[in-house]
Each structure stands twice: as C-alpha cells, then as structure tokens.
C-alpha positions as a Markdown table, in Angstrom:
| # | Residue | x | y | z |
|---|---|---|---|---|
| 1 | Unk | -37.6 | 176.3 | 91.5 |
| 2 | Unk | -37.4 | 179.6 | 92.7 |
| 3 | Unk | -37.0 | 182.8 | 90.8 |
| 4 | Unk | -40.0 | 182.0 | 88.8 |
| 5 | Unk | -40.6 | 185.3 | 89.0 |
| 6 | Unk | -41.1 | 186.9 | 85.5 |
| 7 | Unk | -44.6 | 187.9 | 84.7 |
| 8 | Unk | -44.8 | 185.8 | 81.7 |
| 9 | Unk | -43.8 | 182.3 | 83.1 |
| 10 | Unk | -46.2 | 179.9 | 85.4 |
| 11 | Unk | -45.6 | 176.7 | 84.0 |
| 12 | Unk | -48.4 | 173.5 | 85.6 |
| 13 | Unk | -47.1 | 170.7 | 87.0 |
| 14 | Unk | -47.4 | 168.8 | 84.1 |
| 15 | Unk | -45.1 | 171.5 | 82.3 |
| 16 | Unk | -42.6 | 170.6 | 85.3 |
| 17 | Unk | -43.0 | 167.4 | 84.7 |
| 18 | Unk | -42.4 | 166.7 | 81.1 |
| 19 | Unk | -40.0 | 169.7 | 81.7 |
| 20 | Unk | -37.8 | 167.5 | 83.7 |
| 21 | Unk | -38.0 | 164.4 | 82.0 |
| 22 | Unk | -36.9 | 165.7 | 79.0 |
| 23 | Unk | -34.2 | 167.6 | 80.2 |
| 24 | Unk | -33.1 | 164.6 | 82.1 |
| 25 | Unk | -33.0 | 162.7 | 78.7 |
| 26 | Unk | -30.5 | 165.6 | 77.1 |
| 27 | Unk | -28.3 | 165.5 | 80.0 |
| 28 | Unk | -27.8 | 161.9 | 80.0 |
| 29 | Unk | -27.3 | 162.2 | 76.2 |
| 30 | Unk | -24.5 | 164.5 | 76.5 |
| 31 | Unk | -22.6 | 163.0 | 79.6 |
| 32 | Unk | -23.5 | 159.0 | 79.6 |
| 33 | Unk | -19.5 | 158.2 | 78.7 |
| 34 | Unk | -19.0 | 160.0 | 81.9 |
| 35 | Unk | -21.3 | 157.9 | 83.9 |
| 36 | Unk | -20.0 | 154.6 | 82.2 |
| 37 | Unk | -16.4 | 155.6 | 83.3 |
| 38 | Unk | -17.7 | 156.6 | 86.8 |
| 39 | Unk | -19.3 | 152.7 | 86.9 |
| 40 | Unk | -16.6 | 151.1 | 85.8 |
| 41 | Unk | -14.5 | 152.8 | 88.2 |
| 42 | Unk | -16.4 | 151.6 | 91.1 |
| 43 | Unk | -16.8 | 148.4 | 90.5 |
| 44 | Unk | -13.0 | 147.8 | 90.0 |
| 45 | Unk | -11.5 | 144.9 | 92.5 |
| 46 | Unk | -15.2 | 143.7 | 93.5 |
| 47 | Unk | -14.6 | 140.5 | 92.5 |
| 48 | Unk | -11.2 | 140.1 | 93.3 |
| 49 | Unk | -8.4 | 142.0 | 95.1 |
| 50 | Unk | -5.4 | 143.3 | 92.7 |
| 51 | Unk | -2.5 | 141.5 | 93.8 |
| 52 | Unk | 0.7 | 143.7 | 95.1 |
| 53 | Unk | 2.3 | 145.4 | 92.2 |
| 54 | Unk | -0.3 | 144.8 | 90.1 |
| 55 | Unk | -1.6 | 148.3 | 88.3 |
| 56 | Unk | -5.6 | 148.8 | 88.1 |
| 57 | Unk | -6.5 | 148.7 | 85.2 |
| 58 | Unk | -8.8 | 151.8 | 84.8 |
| 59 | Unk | -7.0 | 155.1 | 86.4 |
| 60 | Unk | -8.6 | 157.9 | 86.3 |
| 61 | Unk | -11.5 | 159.9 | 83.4 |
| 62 | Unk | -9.4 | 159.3 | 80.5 |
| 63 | Unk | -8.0 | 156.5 | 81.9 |
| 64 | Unk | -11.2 | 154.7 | 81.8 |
| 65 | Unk | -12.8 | 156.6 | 78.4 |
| 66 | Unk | -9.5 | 155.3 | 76.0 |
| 67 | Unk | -9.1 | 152.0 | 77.4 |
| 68 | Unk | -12.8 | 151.3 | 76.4 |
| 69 | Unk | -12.9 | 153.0 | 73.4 |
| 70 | Unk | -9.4 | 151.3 | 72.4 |
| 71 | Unk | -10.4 | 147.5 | 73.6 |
| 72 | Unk | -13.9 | 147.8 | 73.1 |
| 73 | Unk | -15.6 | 150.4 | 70.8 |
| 74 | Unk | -16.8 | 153.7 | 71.3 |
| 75 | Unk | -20.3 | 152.3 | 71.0 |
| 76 | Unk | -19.8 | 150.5 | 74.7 |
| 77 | Unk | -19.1 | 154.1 | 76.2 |
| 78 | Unk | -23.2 | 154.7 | 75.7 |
| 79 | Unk | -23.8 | 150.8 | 76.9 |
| 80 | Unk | -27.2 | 150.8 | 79.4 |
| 81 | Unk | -28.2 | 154.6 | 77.2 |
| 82 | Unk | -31.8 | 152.8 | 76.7 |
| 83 | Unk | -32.2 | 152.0 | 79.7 |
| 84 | Unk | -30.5 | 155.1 | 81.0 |
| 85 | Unk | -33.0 | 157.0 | 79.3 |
| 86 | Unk | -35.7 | 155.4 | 80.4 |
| 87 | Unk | -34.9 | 155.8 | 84.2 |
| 88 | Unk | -34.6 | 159.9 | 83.1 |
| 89 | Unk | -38.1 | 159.8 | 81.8 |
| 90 | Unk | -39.9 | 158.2 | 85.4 |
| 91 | Unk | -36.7 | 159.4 | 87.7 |
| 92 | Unk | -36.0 | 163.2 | 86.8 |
| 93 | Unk | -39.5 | 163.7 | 85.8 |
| 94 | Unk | -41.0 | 162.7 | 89.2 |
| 95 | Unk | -38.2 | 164.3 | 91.6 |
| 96 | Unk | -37.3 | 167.6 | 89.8 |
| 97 | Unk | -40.3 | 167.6 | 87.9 |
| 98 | Unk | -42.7 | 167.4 | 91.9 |
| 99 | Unk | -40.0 | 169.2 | 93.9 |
| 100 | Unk | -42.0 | 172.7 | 93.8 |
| 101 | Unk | -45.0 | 171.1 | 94.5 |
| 102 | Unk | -44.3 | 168.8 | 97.4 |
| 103 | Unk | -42.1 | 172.4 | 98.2 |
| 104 | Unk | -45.6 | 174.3 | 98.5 |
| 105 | Unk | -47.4 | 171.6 | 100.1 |
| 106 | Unk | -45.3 | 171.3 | 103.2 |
| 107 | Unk | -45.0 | 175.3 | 103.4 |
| 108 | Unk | -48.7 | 175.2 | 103.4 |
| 109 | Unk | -48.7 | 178.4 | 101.4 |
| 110 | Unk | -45.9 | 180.0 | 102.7 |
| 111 | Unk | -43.6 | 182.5 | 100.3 |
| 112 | Unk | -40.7 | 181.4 | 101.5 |
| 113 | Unk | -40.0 | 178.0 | 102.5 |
| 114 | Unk | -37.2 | 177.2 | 105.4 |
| 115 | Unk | -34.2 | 174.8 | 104.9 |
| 116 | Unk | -36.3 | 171.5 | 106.2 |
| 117 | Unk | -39.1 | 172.3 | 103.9 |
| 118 | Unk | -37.0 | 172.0 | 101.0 |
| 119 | Unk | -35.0 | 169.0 | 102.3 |
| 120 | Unk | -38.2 | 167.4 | 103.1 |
| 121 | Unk | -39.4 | 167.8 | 99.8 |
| 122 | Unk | -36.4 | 166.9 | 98.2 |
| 123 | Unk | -36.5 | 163.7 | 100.0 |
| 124 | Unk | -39.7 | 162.8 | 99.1 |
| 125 | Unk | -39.1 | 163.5 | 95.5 |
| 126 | Unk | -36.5 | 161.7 | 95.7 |
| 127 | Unk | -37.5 | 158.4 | 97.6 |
| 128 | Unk | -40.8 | 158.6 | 95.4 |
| 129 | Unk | -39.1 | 158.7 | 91.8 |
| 130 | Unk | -37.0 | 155.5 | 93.1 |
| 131 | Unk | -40.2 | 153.6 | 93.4 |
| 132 | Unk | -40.9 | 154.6 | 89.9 |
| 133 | Unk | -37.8 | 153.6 | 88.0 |
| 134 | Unk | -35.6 | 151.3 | 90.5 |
| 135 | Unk | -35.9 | 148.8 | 87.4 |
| 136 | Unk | -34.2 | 151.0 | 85.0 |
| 137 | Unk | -31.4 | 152.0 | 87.5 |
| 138 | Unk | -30.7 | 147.9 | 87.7 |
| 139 | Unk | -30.5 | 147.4 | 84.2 |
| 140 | Unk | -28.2 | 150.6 | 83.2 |
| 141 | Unk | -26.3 | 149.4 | 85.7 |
| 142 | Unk | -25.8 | 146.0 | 84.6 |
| 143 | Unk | -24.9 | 147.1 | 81.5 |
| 144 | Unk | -22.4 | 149.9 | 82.0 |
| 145 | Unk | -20.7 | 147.1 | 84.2 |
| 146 | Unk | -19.8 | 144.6 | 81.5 |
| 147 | Unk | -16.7 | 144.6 | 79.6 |
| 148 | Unk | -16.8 | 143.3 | 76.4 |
| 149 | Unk | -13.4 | 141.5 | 75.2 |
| 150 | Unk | -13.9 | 138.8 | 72.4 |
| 151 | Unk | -10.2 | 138.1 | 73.5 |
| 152 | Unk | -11.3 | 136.7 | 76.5 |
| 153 | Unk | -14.5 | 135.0 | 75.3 |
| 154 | Unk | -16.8 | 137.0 | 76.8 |
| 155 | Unk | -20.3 | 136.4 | 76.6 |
| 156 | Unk | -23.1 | 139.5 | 77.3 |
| 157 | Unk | -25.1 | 138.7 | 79.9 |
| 158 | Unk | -28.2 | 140.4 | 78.1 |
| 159 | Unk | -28.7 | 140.9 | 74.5 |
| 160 | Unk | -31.1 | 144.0 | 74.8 |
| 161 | Unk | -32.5 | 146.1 | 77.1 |
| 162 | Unk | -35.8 | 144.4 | 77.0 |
| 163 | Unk | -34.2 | 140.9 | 77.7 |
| 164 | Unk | -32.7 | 142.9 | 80.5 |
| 165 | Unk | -35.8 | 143.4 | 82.3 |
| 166 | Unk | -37.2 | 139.8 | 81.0 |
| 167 | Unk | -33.9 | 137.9 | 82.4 |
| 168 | Unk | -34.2 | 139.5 | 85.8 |
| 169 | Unk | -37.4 | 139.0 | 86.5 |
| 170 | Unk | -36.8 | 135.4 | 85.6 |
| 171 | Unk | -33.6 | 134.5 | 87.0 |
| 172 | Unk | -34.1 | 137.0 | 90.4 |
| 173 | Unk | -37.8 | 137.7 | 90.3 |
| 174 | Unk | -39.0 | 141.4 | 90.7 |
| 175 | Unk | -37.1 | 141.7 | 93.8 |
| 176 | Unk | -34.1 | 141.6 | 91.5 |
| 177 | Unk | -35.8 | 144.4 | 89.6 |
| 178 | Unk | -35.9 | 146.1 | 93.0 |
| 179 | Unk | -32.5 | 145.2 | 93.8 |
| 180 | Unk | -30.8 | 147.8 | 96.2 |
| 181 | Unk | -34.1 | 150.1 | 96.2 |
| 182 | Unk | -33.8 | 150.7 | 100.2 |
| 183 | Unk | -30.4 | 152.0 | 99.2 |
| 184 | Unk | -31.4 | 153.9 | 96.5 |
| 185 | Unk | -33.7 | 155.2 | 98.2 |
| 186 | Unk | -31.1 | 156.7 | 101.1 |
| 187 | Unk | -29.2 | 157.3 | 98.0 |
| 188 | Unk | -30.8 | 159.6 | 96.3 |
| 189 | Unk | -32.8 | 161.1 | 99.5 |
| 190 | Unk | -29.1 | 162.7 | 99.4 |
| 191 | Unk | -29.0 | 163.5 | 96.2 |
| 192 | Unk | -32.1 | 165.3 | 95.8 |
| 193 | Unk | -31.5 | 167.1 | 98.7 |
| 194 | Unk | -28.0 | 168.2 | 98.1 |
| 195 | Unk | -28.7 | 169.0 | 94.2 |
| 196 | Unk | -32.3 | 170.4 | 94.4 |
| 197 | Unk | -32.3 | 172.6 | 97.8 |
| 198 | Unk | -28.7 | 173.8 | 96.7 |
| 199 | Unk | -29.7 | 174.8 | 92.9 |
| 200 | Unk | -32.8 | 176.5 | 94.7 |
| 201 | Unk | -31.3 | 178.5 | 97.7 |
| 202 | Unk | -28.1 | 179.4 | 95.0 |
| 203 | Unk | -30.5 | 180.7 | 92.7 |
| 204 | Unk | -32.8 | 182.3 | 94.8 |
| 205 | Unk | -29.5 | 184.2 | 96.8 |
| 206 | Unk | -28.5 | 185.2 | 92.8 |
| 207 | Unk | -31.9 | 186.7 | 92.0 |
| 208 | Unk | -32.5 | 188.2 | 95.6 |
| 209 | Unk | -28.8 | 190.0 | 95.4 |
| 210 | Unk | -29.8 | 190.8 | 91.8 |
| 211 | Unk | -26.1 | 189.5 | 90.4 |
| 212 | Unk | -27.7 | 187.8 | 87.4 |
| 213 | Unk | -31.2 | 187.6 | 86.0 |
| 214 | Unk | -33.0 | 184.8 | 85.8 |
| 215 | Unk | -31.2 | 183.4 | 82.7 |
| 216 | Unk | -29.2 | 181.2 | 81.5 |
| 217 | Unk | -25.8 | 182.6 | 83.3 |
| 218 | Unk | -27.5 | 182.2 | 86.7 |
| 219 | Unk | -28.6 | 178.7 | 85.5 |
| 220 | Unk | -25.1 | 177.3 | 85.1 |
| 221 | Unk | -23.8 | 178.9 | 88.5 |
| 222 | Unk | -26.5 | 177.3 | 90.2 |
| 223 | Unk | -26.0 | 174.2 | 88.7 |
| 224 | Unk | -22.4 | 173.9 | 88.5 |
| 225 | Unk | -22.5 | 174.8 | 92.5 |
| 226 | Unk | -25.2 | 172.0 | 93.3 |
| 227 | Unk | -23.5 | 169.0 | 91.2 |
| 228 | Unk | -19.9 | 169.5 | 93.5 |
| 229 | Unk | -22.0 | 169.6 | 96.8 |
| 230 | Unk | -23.8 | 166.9 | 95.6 |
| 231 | Unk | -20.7 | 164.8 | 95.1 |
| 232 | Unk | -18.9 | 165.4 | 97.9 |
| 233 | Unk | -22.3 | 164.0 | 99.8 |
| 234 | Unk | -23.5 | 161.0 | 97.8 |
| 235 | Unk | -20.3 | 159.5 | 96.3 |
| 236 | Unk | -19.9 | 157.1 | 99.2 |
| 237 | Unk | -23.8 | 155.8 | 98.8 |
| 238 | Unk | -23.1 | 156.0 | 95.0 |
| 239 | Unk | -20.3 | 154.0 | 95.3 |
| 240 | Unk | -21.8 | 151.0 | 97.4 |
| 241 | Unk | -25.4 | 151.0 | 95.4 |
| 242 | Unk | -23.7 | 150.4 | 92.0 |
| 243 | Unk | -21.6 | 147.2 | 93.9 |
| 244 | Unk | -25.0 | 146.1 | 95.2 |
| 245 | Unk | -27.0 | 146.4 | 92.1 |
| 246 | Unk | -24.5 | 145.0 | 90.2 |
| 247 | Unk | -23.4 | 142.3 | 92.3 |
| 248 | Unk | -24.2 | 138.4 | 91.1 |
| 249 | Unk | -27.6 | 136.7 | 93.6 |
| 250 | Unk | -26.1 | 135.8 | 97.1 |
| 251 | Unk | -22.6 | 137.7 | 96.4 |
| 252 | Unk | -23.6 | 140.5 | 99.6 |
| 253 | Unk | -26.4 | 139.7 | 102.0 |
| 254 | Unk | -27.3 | 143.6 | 101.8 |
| 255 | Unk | -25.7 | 146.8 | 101.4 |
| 256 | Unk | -24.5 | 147.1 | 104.9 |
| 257 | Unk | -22.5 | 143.7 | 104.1 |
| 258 | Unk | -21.4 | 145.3 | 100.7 |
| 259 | Unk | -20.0 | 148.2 | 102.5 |
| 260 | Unk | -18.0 | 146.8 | 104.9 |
| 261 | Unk | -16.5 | 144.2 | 102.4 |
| 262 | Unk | -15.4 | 147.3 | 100.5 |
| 263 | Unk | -14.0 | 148.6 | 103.5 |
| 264 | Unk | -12.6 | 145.4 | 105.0 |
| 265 | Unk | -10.9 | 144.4 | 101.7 |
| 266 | Unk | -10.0 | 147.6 | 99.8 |
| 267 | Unk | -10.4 | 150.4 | 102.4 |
| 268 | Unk | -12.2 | 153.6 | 103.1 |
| 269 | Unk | -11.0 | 154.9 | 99.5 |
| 270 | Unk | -12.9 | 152.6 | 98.1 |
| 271 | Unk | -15.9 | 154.6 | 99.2 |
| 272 | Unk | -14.6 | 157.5 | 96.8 |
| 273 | Unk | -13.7 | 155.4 | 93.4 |
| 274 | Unk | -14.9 | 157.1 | 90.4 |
| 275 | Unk | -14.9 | 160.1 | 92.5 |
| 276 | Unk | -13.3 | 162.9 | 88.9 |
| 277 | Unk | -15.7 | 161.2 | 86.6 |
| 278 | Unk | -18.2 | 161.4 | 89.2 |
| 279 | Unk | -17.9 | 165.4 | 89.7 |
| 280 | Unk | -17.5 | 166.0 | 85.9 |
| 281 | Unk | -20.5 | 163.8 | 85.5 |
| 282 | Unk | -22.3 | 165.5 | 88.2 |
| 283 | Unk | -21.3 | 168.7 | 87.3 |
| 284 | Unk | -21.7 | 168.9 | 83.6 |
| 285 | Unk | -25.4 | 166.5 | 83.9 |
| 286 | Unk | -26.5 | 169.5 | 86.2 |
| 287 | Unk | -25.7 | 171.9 | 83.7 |
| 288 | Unk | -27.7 | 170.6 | 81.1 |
| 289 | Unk | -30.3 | 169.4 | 83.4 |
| 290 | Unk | -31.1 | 172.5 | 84.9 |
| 291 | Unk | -30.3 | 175.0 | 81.8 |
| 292 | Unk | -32.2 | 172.3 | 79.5 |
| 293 | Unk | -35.2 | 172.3 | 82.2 |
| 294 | Unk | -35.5 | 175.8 | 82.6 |
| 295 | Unk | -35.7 | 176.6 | 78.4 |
| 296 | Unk | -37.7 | 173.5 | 77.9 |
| 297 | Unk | -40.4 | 174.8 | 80.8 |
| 298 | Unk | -40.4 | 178.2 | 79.3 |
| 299 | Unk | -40.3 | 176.8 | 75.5 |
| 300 | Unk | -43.6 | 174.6 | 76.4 |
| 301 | Unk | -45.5 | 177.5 | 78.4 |
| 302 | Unk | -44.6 | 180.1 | 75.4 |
| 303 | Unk | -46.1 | 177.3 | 72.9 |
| 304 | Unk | -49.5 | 177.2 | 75.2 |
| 305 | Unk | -49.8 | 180.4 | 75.4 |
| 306 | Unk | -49.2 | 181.0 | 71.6 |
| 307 | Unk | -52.0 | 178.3 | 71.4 |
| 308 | Unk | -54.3 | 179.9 | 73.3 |
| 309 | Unk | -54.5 | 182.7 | 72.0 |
| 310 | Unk | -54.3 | 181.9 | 68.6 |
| 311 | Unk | -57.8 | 179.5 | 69.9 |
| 312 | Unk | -59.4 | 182.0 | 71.3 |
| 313 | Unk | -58.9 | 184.6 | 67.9 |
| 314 | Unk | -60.2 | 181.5 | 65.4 |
C-alpha cells in the first residue's frame, strides 16, 4: 500500500501475504455477528413475499442481532465462523495480500501508479482470490442463512463445516462449490477496487499532505473512508450473490434471473437490504483489516530482522 515509506519497513510478498490473511482472520473475528445480521437481512422474503400488514421479521442491526440471540443463541451469531475463516485465509491473503504487486507489475516500475493501474490491479486481486476460496464463500453463506427454531422442527441442513463441503459436492457437484463465482467475481472486482484503490489514494493524499504519519490514526481514516465507498458500490451485487449462493438447485436460472425476481417481486430496495449492518460491517472489518495488516506486516518484518541479525552475530 502506499506510504511504505519508513526506512525500516520492506516487507516480501510473502510478508503481505500472510500479512493479510491474518488480518482478514481478526477482522472477521471481531465483526462476524455483523455479517450474520447483514445475510439474514438479505435473504428476507426470498422464499416467499410478506403478505400486506405483515411486519418483517428482522428490522434493522439490532433488530436482527436480539431476535437471534433471543430465539436462537448467541452461538448462531458466529454460525459459518469456520468457514468464514477459512475464505479470510485464501481470499484476503490473495487480493490485499498481491494488490502491491500486481500494482507494480502493471506500472512497469513506475513511482506512482495512475487511477486504472490501481483499479486494474484491484480487479485482478480481486477476481483471482475468488477462484481461490469461492467454496468457502458458499458454505459461510449457507450457514449464516439458516435459522435454527426447535419450535418449528427445524432440521440443519449441515452438521459441520466439513460436511458442508462433502454435501455440496455430492448433492450439486463442484459447480455447486462454485456456485455464483461469475458473480462473485463482478462482485468483488468492485470491492477490491472500491476498498483497496480508496484506502491507497486516502492514505497516500494523508502522507503526501503530511496530516498524519504513517500510523495507526491515518490507518483508521483510510479505512473507515474505503469501507463507506465500498458500500455504497457493492451492496446491490452483495445483495443478489448471497440470494444466489444461497438459493436451493433450480430455484434462479442465474443471477441475472435472481435479480430481476428481486426486483419484480420486492422492488429496487430490495437491492439495498442489509444495507446498516452492511456499512457497520464494512466499516468496522476495514478497520481492523487494515490497522491489523499494517502492525501484523511491520510485527513479522521486525521479527526477521531481529532474526537476522541475531544469525549473523552467532
């Protein structure tokens, strides 16, 4: 990212890598009840329409968080974390983790990249981590979706994460592992773009105007900044991949279907359910992402260098 500029910091790409993954690991630790609420919210009235009068019955962040908490157990507010965790460690690693590289390798050595540079790299961080852990995304999915109410006799559709991966393959084959990748894909080609080329330009305008240093501060302005943009762009994508993914075999044709059965049956709002828990998601998992990924790649390269030169003294 840029700002890099302290004499004492030149982390590898491996350092980036394992950099990212871990911080995407911490953030989704600290904010999965916010992404649960967020799926829950969006897949609200996809299998049937509420009838006139009828009140929804998840409104809203808190609306969501008690009612689950209440009905089902706080445990089910971390529901899909396995898997969740898993998707950090091949998703975040690969598109934040490659970002400066594929950055550099487009500018073909230039000092400062344009605007398309960075877009282009974000989207191919993007599309290319989505490749990687598409399979996780299904299965966190799947399980944030499903509401458990012994009331009502329901039955989990997996009993682990493992049987997750096992059942799909079985029941849909690996293209039901895939499930929704093409959007995904366009998805987070978005996402990357708006959340990585906004934390980068932010921060480097920070640093340049010498407002902040490059520390912690500066981190969480950036970050803060880059999780609303990205929001306000990829909520409607967001939206109509978690209906897909989650969606029973044959329910939707494809996403284009799924999106204009939202919007034929619940209109364009639809598009923008889950949209607070979304943003507080968003906002707060950029946060930690970013101030995590920045300590964590300065922690590891102040523990090689330690190393080194406590190897080259023995």
């Amino acid at each position: 990212m840029a700002g890099g500029r302290t004499s004492d910091l030149a982390p590898t790409v491996a350092v980036k890598v394992f950099s990212a993954g871990s911080a995407g690991c911490v953030a989704d630790l600290v904010t999965f009840p916010l992404d649960t609420a967020k799926v829950r919210l969006q897949v609200q009235g996809e299998s049937k329409a509420l009838p006139k009068g009828q009140k929804a019955k998840f409104r809203g962040v808190f609306g969501t968080i008690i009612p689950i908490v209440r009905n089902e157990g706080p445990r089910n507010l971390y529901n899909g974390l396995l898997a969740g965790l898993h998707r950090q460690m091949c998703f975040a690693s690969v598109r934040i983790g490659l970002y400066d590289t594929m950055k550099q390798l487009y500018a073909h050595g230039s000092e400062n990249p344009g605007l398309g540079t960075r877009l282009l790299a974000g989207s191919t961080t993007g599309a290319m981590a989505v490749a990687f852990a598409q399979p996780t995304d299904v299965v966190k999915v799947r399980f944030q979706a499903q509401i458990r109410e012994p009331e009502n006799g329901f039955v989990k559709r997996y009993s682990g994460t493992i049987d997750a991966y096992r059942t799909i393959a079985r029941d849909e084959g690996l293209r039901g592992l895939w499930k929704g990748c093409l959007l995904n894909i366009t998805r987070n080609a978005i996402v990357n773009c708006s959340e990585l080329v906004t934390y980068d330009i932010i921060k480097e305008r920070i640093l340049m105007s010498k407002l902040m240093t490059d520390n912690v501060p500066c981190h969480f302005t950036a970050a803060f900044a880059a999780g609303f943009c990205t929001t306000i762009v990829a909520s409607p994508v967001d939206v109509v991949k978690t209906r897909f993914m989650n969606s029973a075999p044959g329910q939707y044709s494809g996403a284009v279907k799924c999106a204009l059965t939202m919007l034929l049956k619940e209109g364009p709002s639809a598009f923008y359910k889950g949209f607070m828990p979304s943003f507080l998601r968003l906002g707060s998992w950029n946060i930690v992402m970013f101030v995590s990924y920045e300590q964590i790649q300065r922690a590891v390269v102040r523990f090689q260098r330690s190393w080194e030169s406590r190897y080259r003294t023995a």
